[in-house]
Structure formats: structure tokens, C-alpha cells
N, C-alpha and C positions, 0 to 999 in steps of 0.2 A: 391513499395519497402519500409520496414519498416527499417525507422531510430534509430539505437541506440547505446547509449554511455556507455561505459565501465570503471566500478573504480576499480579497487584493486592494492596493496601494490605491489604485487609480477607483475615483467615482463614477468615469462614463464606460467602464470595465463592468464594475459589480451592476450599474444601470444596467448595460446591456443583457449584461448573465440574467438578472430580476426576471427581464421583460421576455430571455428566451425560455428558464426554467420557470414560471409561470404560467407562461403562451402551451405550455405542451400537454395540456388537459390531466397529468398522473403525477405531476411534479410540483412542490410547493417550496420557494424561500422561508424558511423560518428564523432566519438570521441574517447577518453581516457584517462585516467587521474589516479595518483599511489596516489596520497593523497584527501581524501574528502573532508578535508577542504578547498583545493583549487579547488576541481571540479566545483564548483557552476556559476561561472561563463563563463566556457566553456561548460555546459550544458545548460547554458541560450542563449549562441550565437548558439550552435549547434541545438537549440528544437528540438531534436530527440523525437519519440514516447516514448522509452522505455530506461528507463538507468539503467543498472544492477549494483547494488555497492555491494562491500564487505561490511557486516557491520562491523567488526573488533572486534574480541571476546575479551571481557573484557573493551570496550569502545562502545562509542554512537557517533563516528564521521558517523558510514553511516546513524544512522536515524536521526541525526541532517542535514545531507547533504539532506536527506529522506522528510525531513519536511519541508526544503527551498525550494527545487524544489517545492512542491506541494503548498507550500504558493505563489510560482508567480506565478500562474497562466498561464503560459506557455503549459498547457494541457499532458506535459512528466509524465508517469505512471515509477513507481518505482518496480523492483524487487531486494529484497536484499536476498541474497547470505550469508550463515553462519555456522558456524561449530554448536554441540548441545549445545551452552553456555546458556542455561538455558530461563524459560521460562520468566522472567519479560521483556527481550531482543527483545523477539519476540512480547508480547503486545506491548510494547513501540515501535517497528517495526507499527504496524498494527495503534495506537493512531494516528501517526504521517502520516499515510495516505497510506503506502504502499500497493501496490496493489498485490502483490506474495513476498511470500517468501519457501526458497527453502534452505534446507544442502548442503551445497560444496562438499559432494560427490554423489549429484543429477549427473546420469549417462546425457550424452549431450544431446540424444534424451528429455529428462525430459526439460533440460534449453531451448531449442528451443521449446517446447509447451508452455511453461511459459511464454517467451516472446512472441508469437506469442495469448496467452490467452487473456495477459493485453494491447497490440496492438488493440483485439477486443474488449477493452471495461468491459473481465472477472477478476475475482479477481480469485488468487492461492495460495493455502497453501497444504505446501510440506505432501502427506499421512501421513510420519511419525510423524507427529507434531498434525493432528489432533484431536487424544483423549487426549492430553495435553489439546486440545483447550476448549471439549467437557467436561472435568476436572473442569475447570475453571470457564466454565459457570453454570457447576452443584452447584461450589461455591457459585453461586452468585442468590440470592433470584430472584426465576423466578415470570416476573410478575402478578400481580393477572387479570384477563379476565378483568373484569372493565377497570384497567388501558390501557388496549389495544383498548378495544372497545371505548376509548372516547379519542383516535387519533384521529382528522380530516382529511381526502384524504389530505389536503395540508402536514401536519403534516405527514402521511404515506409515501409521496415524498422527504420531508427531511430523513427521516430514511432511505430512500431507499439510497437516494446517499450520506450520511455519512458512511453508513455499503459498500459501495464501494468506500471509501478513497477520497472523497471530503470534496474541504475547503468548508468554509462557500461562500468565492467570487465565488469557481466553483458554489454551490450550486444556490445563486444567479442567476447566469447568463444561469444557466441550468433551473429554476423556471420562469424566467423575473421579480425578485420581490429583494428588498433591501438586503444589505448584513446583514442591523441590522434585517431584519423582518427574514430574517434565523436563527438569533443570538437567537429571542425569539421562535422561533419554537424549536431548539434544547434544550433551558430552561424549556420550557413547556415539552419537550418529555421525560427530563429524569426526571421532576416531576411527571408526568403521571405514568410513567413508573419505579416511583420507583431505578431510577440508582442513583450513585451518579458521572458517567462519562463517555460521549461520548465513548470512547475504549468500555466499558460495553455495551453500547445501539448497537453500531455495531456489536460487537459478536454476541448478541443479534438474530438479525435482519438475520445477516448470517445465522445465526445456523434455524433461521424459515424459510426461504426462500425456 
């Protein structure tokens, strides 16, 4: 049974969510909470797999809530939830480690595959949002074959679990090697690679995959 914990403002929201991630026979609420700022710490006691937050349009309290959970290390994957408020909102979602993200008027069927994706291990971005995504990376100077071909497999390992929203300690601890030898492998990767920022090397990384 997959544990997860519920953020948003509104009460006939998180009712809702309750009654659909309960209703789905593999899925269990084990939390919830109407402010992000104060979730953090009953999702630390909770360590549910998967904690769905509102990110609250016009503010950064769920990828700031986003970025906490995934800094302790506690292994809880994030889906945040959002209306179309633009796209800096959703990089800054994805920077900060989120592993789905989905518009609030994702039909239920969609939010129980989501959590049930990042539960496995998948990262999710909501179809509508993807040629925003594909947009962006077109922005962004693609790198030249050199820079790619003179990653090292170690170095191709960090890219792999940075572009599915690990810290540097997940990183670590999923490698068996220091959390500063990840520090320079990520510094190497976007010199290599021509980035000038993590969020870039993981889009990146995504989009080639």
C-alpha cells in the first residue's frame, strides 16, 4: 500500500483527493496538511512515498515545501499540483526536485497514475506542459557531441539521478561515493556540458532519454 500525504489550502480539495486516493484499492492517505509551510514536518514524521502539494499560484510555498522534503532525505517523491501560472513556476517545480507535476484540472484517473508513476521510481509531466518544456530546451544551446562523449559512466550516473530529481546526499547514497565527489561531478557535468544550471542539465537529460 502506497503512503501519501496531502497539501492544499482548500478543505473540499484535500476531501476530494482523500476520497479519490483511498477509493483506489493500492493507495493510502497518511497525512494532510492546508498550509506548506507548516507541512514539513508532518511529512517528515509521516515518510509517506508520495506527497502531493498544491503549489499555490503566484507563490513558491509548495516548491519551497518541494525542496525541503527532498533535501532530508527521507526518500518521499513530490507531485505538485497547479493551475497554468506560467512557466518559470514549473522549472522552479522540476530545480527543486519534483518528481510530477500535473494542472488541477488533471481528470482523477491522471492524479492516481501520477502518484502511482513516482511511487515506481517515474518522473511525470503533465502532456499539456510538455512543448512548453521542449520550448525551452530549444532555448537553451544544445550540447555540442564532444561535450557529451567526454562524460565519464560515473558522471552519466549522476546525470541520470539529477534529471529524476535527486539531491546531491540521494545521489550519494544511491552511487556509494561522498556527497562532495557528487558536488564535483555535477560541476564537471555542466562544464562539460556547456549548462550554466542543474534544472538545464536535467531537462536536458530528460528530453534524451
Amino acid at each position: 500500500m502506497t503512503a501519501v500525504f496531502i497539501v492544499d489550502r482548500y478543505e473540499l480539495v484535500r476531501r476530494g483527493l482523500v476520497d479519490l486516493i483511498d477509493g483506489s484499492g493500492d493507495l493510502h492517505v497518511v497525512g494532510e496538511a492546508s498550509d506548506a509551510r507548516l507541512a514539513l514536518n508532518a511529512i517528515l514524521a509521516a515518510r509517506p512515498q508520495v506527497a502531493v502539494i498544491e503549489i499555490r499560484s503566484g507563490h513558491r510555498d509548495g516548491v519551497e515545501l518541494c525542496r525541503a522534503v527532498i533535501d532530508s532525505g527521507i526518500g518521499t517523491r513530490c507531485l505538485l499540483l497547479a493551475d497554468d501560472s506560467g512557466d518559470d513556476l514549473m522549472f522552479d517545480a522540476i530545480g527543486a526536485g519534483a518528481g510530477g507535476y500535473l494542472l488541477d484540472r488533471a481528470s482523477g484517473d491522471e492524479v492516481l497514475h501520477a502518484i502511482r508513476s513516482l511511487s515506481e521510481g517515474r518522473s511525470l509531466l503533465d502532456p499539456a506542459l510538455t512543448h512548453r518544456v521542449f520550448a525551452r530546451l530549444r532555448s537553451i544551446e544544445t550540447p555540442n557531441q564532444t561535450g557529451m562523449a567526454a562524460l565519464t559512466p560515473q558522471e552519466r550516473r549522476v546525470l541520470d539521478h539529477v534529471s529524476a530529481g535527486m539531491t546531491n546526499r540521494q545521489i550519494a547514497r544511491q552511487c556509494n561515493i561522498a556527497e562532495k565527489t557528487v558536488k564535483n561531478h555535477v560541476s564537471s557535468i555542466l562544464r562539460k556540458l556547456d549548462f550554466s544550471s542543474r534544472t538545464q542539465a536535467a531537462l536536458y537529460a530528460r528530453e534524451s532519454a
